[in-house]
N, C-alpha and C positions, 0 to 999 in steps of 0.2 A: 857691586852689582845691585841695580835696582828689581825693588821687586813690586809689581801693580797689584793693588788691591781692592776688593769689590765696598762699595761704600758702606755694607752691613758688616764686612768685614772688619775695618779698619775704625767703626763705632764700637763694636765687639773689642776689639784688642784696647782701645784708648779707653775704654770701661773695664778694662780687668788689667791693668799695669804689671799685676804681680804675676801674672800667667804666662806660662811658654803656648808659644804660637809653632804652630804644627804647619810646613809651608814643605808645599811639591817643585823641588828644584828642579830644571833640568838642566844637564852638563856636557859640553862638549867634550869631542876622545880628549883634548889637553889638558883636563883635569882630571882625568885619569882616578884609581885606585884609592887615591888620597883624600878623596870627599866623596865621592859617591859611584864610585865604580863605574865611572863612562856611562849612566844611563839614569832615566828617571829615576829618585829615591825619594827619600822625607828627609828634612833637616829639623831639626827640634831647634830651634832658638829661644833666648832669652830677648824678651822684649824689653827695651830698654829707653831707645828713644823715642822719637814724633813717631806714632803712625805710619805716618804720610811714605816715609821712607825706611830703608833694610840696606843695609850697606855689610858684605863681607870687608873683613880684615883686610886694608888696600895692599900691604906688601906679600900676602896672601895671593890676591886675587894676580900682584902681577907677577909672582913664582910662579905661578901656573900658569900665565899666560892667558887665562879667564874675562872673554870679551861678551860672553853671549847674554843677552837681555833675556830675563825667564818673566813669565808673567803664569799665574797661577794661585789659586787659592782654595785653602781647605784649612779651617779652622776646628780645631778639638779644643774646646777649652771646657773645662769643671767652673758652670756657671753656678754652680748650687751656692746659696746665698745662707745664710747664719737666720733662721727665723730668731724671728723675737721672744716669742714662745713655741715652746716645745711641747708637740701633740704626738700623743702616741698611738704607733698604729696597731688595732684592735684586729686579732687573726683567730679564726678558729668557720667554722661551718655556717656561720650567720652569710659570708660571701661567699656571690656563684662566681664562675666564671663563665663565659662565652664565648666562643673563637667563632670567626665568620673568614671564612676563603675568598677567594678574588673572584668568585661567581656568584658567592652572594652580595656581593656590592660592585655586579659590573656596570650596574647605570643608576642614575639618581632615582630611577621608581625601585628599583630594588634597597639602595640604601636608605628611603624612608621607608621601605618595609619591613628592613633592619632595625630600624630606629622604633619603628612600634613596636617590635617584639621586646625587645629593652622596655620600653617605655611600660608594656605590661605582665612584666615579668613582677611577680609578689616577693623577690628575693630582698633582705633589707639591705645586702649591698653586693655589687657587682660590679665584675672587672671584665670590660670587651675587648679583647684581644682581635685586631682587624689585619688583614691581608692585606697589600695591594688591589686594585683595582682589575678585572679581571685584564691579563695579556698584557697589563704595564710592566711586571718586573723583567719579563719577557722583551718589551720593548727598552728598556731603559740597558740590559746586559745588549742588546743589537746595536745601541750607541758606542758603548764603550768601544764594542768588536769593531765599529765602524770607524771611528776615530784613531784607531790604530792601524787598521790598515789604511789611513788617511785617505777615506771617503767621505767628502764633503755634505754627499747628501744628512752624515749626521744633522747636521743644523735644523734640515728639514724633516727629521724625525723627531729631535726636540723641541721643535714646534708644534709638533701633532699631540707630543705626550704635555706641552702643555696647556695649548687648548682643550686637550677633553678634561682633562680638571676645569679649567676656568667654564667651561659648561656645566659641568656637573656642578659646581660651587652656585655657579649665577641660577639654575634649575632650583636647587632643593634651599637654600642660605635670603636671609634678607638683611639689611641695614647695615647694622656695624659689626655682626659674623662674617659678611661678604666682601666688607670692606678691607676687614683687617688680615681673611686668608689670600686674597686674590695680590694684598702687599707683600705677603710671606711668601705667595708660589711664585709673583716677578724676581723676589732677590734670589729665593734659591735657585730657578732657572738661570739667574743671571751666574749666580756663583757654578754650576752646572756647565755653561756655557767657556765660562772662563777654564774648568777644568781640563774638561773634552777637548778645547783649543792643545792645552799641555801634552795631552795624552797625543795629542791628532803630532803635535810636533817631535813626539818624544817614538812616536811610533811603538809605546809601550805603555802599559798600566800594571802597578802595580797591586797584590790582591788588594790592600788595604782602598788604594783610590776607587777599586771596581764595585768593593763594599758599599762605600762612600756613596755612588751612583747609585746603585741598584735600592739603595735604602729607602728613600728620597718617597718612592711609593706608597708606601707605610706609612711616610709622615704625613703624606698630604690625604691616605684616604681616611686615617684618626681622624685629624682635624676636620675633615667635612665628615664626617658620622658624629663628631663628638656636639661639634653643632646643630648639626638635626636632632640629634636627641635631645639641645635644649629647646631648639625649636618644636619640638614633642610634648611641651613642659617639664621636664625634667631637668634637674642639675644635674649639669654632667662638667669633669674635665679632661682632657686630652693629656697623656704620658708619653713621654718617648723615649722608649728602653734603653736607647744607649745610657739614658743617665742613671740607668737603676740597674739593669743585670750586665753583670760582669761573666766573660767565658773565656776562660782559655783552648788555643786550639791544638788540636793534636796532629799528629803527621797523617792521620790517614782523612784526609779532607773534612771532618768534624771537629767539634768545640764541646767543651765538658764543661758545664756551668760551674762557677766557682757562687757556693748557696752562699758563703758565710760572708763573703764582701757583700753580693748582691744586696741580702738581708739589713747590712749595714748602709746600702743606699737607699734600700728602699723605704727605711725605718727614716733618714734623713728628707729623702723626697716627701713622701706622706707629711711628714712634720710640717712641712711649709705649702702641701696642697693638699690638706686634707678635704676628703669628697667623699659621697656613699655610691658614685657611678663616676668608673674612669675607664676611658678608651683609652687601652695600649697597643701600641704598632707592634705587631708578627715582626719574626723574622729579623729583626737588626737587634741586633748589641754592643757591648763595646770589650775591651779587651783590659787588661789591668793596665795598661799602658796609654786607656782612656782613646786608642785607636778604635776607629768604626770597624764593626763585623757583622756578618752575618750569620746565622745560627742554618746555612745553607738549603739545600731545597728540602720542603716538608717543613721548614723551620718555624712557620706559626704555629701550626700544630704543637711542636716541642718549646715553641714561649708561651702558649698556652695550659701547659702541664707546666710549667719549670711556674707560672704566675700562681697556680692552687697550688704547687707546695709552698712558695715563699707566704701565702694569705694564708694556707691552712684551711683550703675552699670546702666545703662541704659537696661541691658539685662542680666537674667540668660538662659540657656541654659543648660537643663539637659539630657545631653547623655546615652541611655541607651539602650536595645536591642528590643523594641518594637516601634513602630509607632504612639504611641501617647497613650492617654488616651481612653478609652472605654467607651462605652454606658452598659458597663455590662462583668463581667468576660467571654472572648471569650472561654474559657475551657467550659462553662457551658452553653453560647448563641452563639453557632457558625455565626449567623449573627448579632453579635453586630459592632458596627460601630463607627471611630474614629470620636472623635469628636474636631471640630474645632478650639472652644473656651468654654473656664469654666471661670467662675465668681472666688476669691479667696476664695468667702464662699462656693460654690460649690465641690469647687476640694477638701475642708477641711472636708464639709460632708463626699464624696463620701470617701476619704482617711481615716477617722474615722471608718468608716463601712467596712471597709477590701478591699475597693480596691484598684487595683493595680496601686497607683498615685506617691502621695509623703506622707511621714510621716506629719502629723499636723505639727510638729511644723516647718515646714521645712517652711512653707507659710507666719508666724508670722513674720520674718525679714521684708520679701521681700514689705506685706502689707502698712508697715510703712510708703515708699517712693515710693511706687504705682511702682512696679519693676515688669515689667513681667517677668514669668517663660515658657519657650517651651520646651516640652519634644519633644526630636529628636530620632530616631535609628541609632546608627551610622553605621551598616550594610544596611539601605535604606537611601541615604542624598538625594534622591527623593523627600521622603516623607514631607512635611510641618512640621507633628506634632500638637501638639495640646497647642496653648497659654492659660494661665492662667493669667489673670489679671483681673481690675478693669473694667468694662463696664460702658460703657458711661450713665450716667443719664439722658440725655434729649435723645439719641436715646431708650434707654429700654422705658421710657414713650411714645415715639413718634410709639414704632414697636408694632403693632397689633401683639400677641402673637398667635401664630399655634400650633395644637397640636404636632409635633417633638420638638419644642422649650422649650416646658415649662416645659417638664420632660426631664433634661439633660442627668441620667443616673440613678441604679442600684446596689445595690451592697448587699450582706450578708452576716453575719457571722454565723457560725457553733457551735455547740457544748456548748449550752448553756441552761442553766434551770431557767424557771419560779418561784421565790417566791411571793406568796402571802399572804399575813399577814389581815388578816378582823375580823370586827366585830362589832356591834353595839355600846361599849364602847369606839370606836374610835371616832364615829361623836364628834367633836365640841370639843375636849382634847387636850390643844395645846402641843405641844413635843412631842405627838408619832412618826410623822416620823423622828423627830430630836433622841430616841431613838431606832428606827430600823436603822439607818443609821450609826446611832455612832456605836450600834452591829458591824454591816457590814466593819466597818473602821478597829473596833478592831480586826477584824480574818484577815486585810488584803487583804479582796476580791475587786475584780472591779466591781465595777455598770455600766453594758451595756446599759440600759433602763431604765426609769421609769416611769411608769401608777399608777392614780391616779383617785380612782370616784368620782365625784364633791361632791356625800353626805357624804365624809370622811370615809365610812366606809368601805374601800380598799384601799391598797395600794398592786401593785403587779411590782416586779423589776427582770431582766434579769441579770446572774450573770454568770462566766463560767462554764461549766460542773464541772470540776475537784474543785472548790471552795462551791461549794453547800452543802454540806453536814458540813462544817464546818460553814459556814451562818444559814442554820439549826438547828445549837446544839445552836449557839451562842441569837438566836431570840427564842429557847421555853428555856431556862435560863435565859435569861432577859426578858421573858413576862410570866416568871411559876405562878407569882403570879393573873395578870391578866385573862390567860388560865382559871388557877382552878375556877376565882370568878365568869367564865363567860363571862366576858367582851369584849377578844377576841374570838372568835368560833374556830381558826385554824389557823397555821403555814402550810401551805402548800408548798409542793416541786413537779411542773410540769417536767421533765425529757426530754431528745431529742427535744430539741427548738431549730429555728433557728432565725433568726431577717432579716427582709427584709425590706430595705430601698430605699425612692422615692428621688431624689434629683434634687433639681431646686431653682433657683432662683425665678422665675416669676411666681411661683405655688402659692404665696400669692395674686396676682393680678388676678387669672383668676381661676375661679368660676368652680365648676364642677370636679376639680383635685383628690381630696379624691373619689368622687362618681365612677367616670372611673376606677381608684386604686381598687377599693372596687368589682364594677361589674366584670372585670376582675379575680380577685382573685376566686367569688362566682360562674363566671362560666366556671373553672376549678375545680368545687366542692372541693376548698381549704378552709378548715375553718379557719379563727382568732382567736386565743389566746388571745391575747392584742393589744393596740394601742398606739401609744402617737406621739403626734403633738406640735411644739413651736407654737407661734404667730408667728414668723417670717415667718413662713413657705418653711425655706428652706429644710427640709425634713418631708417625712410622712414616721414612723416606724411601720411596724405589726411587730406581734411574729408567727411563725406556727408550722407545726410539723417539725422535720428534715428531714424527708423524702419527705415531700413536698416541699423544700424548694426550687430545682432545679427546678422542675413544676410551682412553683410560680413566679420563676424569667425569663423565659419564655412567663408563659403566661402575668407578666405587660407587658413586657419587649414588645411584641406583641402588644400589646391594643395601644401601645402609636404611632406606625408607627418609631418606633426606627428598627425592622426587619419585616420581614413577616408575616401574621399573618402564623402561623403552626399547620397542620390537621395531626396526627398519622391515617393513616386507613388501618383497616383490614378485608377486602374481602371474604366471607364466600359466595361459589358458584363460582368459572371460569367457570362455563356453558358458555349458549350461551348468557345469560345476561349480567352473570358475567364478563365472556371475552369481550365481546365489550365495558362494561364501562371500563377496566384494559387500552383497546386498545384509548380508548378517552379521558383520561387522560393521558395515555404517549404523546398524541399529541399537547393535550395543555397547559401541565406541564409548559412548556417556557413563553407562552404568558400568563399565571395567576401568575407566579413568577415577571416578568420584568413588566406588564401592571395593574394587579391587587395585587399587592401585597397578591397574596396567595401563602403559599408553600404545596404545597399536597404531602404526605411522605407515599408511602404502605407500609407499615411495616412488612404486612403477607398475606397470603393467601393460604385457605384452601378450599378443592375438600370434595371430601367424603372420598378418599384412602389418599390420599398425602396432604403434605402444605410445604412451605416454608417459612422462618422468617428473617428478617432480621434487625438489628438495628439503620443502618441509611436509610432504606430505600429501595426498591427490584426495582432493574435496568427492568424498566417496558417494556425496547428496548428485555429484552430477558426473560422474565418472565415464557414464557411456557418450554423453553429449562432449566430454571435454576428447576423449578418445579417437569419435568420430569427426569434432572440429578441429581439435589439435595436434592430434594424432600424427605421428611423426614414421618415417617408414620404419618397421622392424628389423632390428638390428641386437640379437642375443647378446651377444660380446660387448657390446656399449651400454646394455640393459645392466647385463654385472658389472661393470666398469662405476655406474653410475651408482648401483647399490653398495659396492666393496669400497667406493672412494667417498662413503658420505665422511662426514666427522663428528656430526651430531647426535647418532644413536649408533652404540658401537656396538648393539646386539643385532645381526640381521638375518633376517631368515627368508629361505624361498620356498613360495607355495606352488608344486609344479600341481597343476593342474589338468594337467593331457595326458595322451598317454602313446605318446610318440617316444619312442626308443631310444632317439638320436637327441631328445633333450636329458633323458637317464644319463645315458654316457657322461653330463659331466658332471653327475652328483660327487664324481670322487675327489676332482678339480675345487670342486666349490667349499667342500667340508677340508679340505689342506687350506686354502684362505681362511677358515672360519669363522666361512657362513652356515646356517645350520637349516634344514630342509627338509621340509614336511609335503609329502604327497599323497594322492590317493593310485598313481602310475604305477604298476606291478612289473613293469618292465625292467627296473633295473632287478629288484629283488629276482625276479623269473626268468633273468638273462643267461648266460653263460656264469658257469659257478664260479668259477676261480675271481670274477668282477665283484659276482654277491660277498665272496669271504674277502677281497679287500677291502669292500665297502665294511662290513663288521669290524675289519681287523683296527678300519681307521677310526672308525667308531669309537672302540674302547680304547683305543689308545690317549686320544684326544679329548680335549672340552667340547668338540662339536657336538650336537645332536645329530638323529637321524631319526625320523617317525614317521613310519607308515600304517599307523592301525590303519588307517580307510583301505588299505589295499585288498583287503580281506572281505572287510562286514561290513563295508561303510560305515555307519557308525556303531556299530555292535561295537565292543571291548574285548574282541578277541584273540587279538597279539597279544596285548595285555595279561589277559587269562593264562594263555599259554605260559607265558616271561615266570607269572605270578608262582602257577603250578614249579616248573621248572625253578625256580630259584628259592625256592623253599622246601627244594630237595624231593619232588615227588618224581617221576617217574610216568614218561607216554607211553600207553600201549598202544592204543589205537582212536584216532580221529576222526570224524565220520560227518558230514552234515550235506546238508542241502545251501552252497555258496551262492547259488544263481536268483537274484529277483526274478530275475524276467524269467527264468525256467517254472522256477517255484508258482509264479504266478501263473502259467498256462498248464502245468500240471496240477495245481489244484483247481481250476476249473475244468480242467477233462475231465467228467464227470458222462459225458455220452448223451450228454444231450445237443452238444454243438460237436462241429467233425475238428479235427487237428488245425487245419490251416487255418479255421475261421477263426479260432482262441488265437492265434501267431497274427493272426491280421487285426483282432482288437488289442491289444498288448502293444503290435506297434504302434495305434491309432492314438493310446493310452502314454505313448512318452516311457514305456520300461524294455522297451527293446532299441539296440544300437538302431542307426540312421540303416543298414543293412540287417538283419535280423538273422543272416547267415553266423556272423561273425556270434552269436551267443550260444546257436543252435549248434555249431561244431563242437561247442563244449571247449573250447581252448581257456576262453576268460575262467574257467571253474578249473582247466590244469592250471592255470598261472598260480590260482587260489591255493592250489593242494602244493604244488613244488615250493610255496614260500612257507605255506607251516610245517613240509617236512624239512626244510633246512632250518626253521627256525626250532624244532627240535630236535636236532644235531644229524640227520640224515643227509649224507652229500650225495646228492641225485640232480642231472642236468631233465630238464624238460620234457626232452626225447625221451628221457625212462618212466614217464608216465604213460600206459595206454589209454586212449582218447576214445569214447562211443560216440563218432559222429552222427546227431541227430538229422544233420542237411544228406535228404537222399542221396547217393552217387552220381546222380544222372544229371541232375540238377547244382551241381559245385561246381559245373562250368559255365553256369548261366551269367551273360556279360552286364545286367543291369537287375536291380534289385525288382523291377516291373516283371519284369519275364519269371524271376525265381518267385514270387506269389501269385503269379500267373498260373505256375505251373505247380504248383508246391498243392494244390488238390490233390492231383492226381495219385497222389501218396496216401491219401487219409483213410484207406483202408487196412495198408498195410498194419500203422500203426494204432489203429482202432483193435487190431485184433490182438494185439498185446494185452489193451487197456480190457477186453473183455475177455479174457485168461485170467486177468489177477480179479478181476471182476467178481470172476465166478469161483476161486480159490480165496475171496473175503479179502483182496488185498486190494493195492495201491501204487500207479507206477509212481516213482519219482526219480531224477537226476540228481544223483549223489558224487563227491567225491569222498576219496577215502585214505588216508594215511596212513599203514602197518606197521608202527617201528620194531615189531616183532620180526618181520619177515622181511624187512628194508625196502618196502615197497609204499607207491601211492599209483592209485588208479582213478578214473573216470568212466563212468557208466550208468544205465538208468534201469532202475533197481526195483522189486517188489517189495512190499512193507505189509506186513498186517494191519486192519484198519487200526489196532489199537497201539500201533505205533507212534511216536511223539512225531514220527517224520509224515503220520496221515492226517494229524490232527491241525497242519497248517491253514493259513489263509492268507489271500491275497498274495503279497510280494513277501510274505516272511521270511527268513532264514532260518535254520536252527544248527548249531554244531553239537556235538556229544561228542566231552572228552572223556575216556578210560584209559585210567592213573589205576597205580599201582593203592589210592587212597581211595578215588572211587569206581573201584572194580565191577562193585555187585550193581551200582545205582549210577550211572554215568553221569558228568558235570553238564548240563545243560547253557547254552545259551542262545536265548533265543530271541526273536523283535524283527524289523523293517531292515530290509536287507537290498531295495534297491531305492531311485527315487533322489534327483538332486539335492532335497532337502535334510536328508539325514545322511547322504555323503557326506556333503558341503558343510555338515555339524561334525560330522566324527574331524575332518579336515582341523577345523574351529577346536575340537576340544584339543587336539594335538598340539595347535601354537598354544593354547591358554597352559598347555600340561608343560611347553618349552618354557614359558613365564615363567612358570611355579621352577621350575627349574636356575632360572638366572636370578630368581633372587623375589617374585612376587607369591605375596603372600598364599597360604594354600586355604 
């Protein structure tokens, strides 16, 4: 059998005589088992004759019956040459290292802007570890895949991959650099060319020949960077690690660097090229068997660490297009934040758990000889980056740990499913989990997580989506016979899991870590699947749902003061409430983001007609113009749909604003989602009872909130008060105040010198009486006031059991337009003058009071005389005042008193209420 060989090849082999040539046979089914198993293989030969020619054994070739012409080449030969003298290679901290990825050298302006960073780097020597080219190794595995299943168009993808080298070479190279790479990339294409024929005919590739391929990237982007950087002025020489690091591979698609050979090539290599700047190719290796490999994906990264242990680097430096390490995927936490330094166990968690670091094993060299790693961008060389190394032992003991410190980061993986295997037959049987696990080996699958209940009888493990159902077959076949006796209860399969993980060092040291993780989680109404914790305590893992999973990493993410704490809110009423809180939060958006770390995000806001939505937020500077132009029709149901379905800010809250009944009704719906709802509407509180005690009941059952101070005092603190009294064990006797602005207001200026109606006609002129002025005058809004601080100090009384002093004449409550009732609403002002000049003349003071007896289990409404030297005469304007008497203050009643109508100090009590939900999910107080 002859066999074709490439002209670099066949100079190659007639220049190493004593060398075995390493050639890709291929074999028809009639040579069968006996050479090479019916398919592509290697044959190892001893070279012996001409070149020219390769001839199998001919009574060989015709016991088999062996006609088929192979043509094929791939040369592995130990070109390393016996220097003359022997230079020893010098290791210790004097050498950096540098790794560049296939984005920092994806076109010739970037690889001379690689070449100047080398070029002015102060290091007395350095070793650059280079990538591919960016989307070539990518292209060069699409040949292989194409050649096998014998698509032709390979040829014309091999021409692509290698004209943009020969561009990129002609770009950045001159003279005899350009000359002598652009001869090295025609032969290896050519040998390339000659392969991918083999594979195209063989309709298979084997790992080693796909290595071979995919390598080739590496080699040509050294050799054009090692060039520019002499063209830099720099000496520099080009390395190609197959000749220096040695790996053995393991069965689970990885390679374990074999240090002690490497070491010994690379002590020989250095000998015969010694240099103080060498660019070595990422990613290829070779095998003890001198076979091409590769160190698989992420693999520069890991010949980048495996190069400072073999040098004894004093610094890795991994270049890459990002700013450092994160406190949390920024796709997913727009204010996650780079952080400064990671521990080596740290940055191995976080990297395990899918973030975007470095691969595990890339941290395992460096560990060794305490070698820090900085990840830099090589488009910001502003940026520091964020070092990875070993921390100091007596400073970590000596630093009082803060909560940013001790949770360093974040991180989740996707797409995974829950098994659980239980049963009472398990307590106390030693090998069952040694037999669930061996299952799990034997199908192949990866073990994400695993939970264990301390009484044995669970066990429950995280596994990929796409693996679970073969996990499955494989655990009720090897526990069929236990299943049927009973023993086990269930192979269970949980579906859409995601895994969330805490990572820190100093989380073993400081107390409380799990609990903050936990409350966080619980009040974003996220439930826990599973758990599991080392002793070590460098990470805490839940499992949740998938769809929680961005909500969850958020709200820790939040809790820990790594970002802001973040509020979704959606605005139900721009009235004249609603608009003035919209307008006082735009204003101090700034000062609670930079000073309070709170982020407040309006996500919606809906009128009665119109709403607007938006997903990161509604530009509050033009909220009524975006409203009015883009206002979309009103639609409640899509309004929460849109709030409950963000993913962004998993804390959300609704601010109802109105005081429509039929938006109350679904506060109870909204707080089971766990959304949490601040209003100033008294409707639901002052509704039917048995809604009010669900509403409470769901309240303390759950993480939701529920806050209504404004319902009361507008911004007064008077639920508060009440809560305060009450839960410090005091005791209500009796409630007493003046709840009505707009009342307070016209009775303190009834004073007799203006008639009744004419005080009621400036007050509504004034903006403190409803659009109707009936509706205050009945005294209802002052019952709503009194039925919620008698329930809220344990009185269950429905509405009806409060009597009402309506102040709107009788004659006049069926008047059909608000014109006609101040038309006629004179006509009365004697009557109620003659009240005002009774108390007049007995030194008093009318005023409209409600009242709460929890002695007598009653509350009333009615309008009441005061001696002038009463706290309730001494008002003005729209004040309020309540007096509570406690069993504490009896003799001297608790006073509170201030502005009690007026959109501007509703719309603030509204405002303290979300700031007080803040302080609650996690911002600072």
């Amino acid at each position: 059998m002859a066999l074709s060989l490439s002209p670099a090849m066949l100079k190659l082999a007639a220049d190493n005589p004593a060398h075995k040539l390493t050639v890709h046979c291929l074999a028809d089914k009639k040579l069968g088992a006996s050479l090479l198993g019916g398919r592509s293989g290697l044959c190892t030969l001893p070279w012996r004759a001409s070149p020219s020619k390769l001839k199998f054994d001919d009574a060989r070739k015709r016991r088999h019956g062996f006609h088929t012409f192979v043509k094929a080449t791939l040369a592995d030969i130990d070109t390393t040459e016996k220097c003359a003298k022997e230079i020893t290679l010098p290791r210790g901290e004097m050498w950096a290292i540098h790794k560049f990825g296939g984005t920092c050298v994806a076109s010739s302006e970037r690889i001379w802007s690689v070449a100047g960073i080398i070029a002015e780097d102060p290091s007395d020597k350095k070793v650059v570890v280079v990538s591919a080219m960016s989307k070539v190794t990518d292209m060069l595995y699409d040949l292989v895949y194409k050649a096998q299943c014998r698509d032709d168009s390979y040829l014309t993808a091999l021409d692509q991959v290698h004209e943009k080298h020969k561009a990129t070479a002609s770009d950045l190279l001159d003279g005899a650099d350009t000359d002598k790479f652009l001869s090295q990339l025609q032969n290896d294409v050519y040998n390339l060319r000659a392969m991918l024929r083999a594979i195209y005919i063989a309709g298979h590739a084997t790992e080693s020949f796909s290595d071979y391929v995919v390598g080739h990237g590496e080699l040509w982007s050294a050799q054009i960077l090692a060039a520019t950087i002499r063209k830099r002025g720099l000496p520099c020489v080009w390395m190609d690690t197959r000749e220096v690091l040695v790996v053995n591979p393991t069965t689970s698609n990885q390679v374990d660097p074999d240090y002690v050979a490497s070491e010994e090539k690379l002590n020989k290599w250095y000998s015969c090229t010694p240099a103080e700047t060498i660019v070595a190719t990422g990613f290829i290796a070779s095998t003890k068997d001198n076979l091409p490999t590769t160190l698989k994906r992420d693999g520069s990264d890991f010949s980048a660490a495996i190069m400072g242990a073999l040098f004894r680097a004093g610094l890795v430096t991994i270049w890459t297009d990002v700013d450092g390490v994160y406190s949390a995927d920024p796709r997913k936490v727009s204010e996650a934040v780079i952080l400064k330094t990671l521990s080596y166990q740290e940055a191995w968690e976080m990297s395990y758990f899918g973030a975007n670091v470095l691969h595990p094993r890339t941290i395992i060299p460096v560990m060794k000889y305490n070698i820090p790693i900085v990840i830099r961008n090589v488009f910001n060389r502003s940026s520091p980056g964020t070092t990875i190394c070993q921390p100091n032992i007596k400073e970590a003991e000596d630093h009082q740990p803060v909560p940013d410190s001790v949770v360093r980061g974040f991180a989740t993986i996707d797409n995974l499913s829950l098994v659980n295997v239980e049963g009472t037959g398990m307590a106390g049987v030693p090998g069952t989990a040694s037999a669930i696990f061996g299952s799990v080996k034997d199908v192949g699958a990866n073990v994400i997580m695993i939970s264990q209940a301390s009484s044995e009888h669970s066990v429950c493990f995280a596994v990929p989506e796409k693996e679970v159902n073969a996990v499955a077959e494989a655990l009720q076949k090897r526990f069929k016979q236990a299943l049927d006796a009973g023993r086990l209860s269930r192979v269970e399969v949980i579906h859409d899991c995601s895994i969330l993980a805490a990572v820190g060092q100093r989380m073993a040291s400081t107390p409380g870590v799990s609990a903050t993780l936990f409350n966080a989680l619980a009040k974003a109404n996220i439930n826990i699947r599973a758990i599991a914790q080392g002793c070590s305590e460098y990470n805490i893992t839940v499992v949740v749902k998938r769809e929680d999973s961005i909500k969850a990493l958020r709200a820790v993410h939040s809790r820990f003061y790594l970002s802001k704490t973040a509020l979704a809110v959606g605005i139900i009423g721009p009235g004249l409430i609603g608009g003035t809180l919209l307008d006082q939060l735009r204003d101090q958006a700034a000062v609670l983001k930079e000073e309070f770390n709170i982020d407040l995000r309006v996500m919606g806001i809906i009128g009665s007609t119109k709403m607007v939505l938006c997903d990161r937020g509604v530009d509050l500077q033009t909220w009524r113009e975006l409203r009015k132009e883009k206002g979309e029709a009103a639609n409640l149901e899509r309004f929460i749909q849109h709030l409950h379905g963000n993913n962004f800010i998993p804390n959300i809250v609704i601010v109802d604003c109105t005081a429509d009944s039929e938006v109350a009704k679904n506060y109870y719906q909204w707080l089971r989602k766990g959304m949490h709802i601040v209003t100033p509407n008294k409707k639901a509180n002052s509704g039917p009872l048995d809604q009010y005690l669900r509403l409470r009941d769901l309240q303390r059952r759950s993480y939701t909130h529920y806050f209504y101070e404004a319902t009361v005092g507008a911004g007064l603190p008077i639920i508060s008060t009440l809560r305060g009294l009450l839960e410090t064990g005091d005791k209500i006797l009796r409630i007493e105040g003046i709840f009505s602005g707009t009342l307070s207001y016209i009775f303190n200026s009834f004073s007799g010198q203006e008639n009744f109606s004419e005080i009621v006609a400036k007050a509504m002129k004034a903006g403190y009486t409803e659009p109707d002025p009936r509706d205050d005058l009945s005294g209802m809004d002052v019952a709503r006031k009194v039925i919620i601080l008698a329930r809220e100090s344990g009185l269950k009384l429905e509405l009806n059991d409060i009597p009402v002093q309506n102040l709107v004449p009788e004659p006049l409550r069926g008047c059909t337009s608000v014109e006609e009732f101040m038309h006629r609403l004179p006509e009365f002002d004697l009557e109620i003058s003659k009240q005002r000049d009774d108390a007049e003349s007995c030194g008093e003071v009318l005023r409209y009071v409600g009242v709460v007896d929890t002695l007598s289990n009653e509350g009333r409404v009615e309008l009441k005389r005061y001696p002038k030297g009463h706290p309730f005469a001494q008002l003005y304007g729209s004040d309020n005042i309540i007096l509570f008497t406690t069993k504490r203050y009896h003799e001297q009643p608790l006073i509170v008193r201030g502005p009690g109508a007026g959109a501007e100090v509703t719309a603030g009590g509204v405002f303290s209420d979300i700031l007080r939900l803040a302080s609650y999910l996690g911002a600072p107080s």
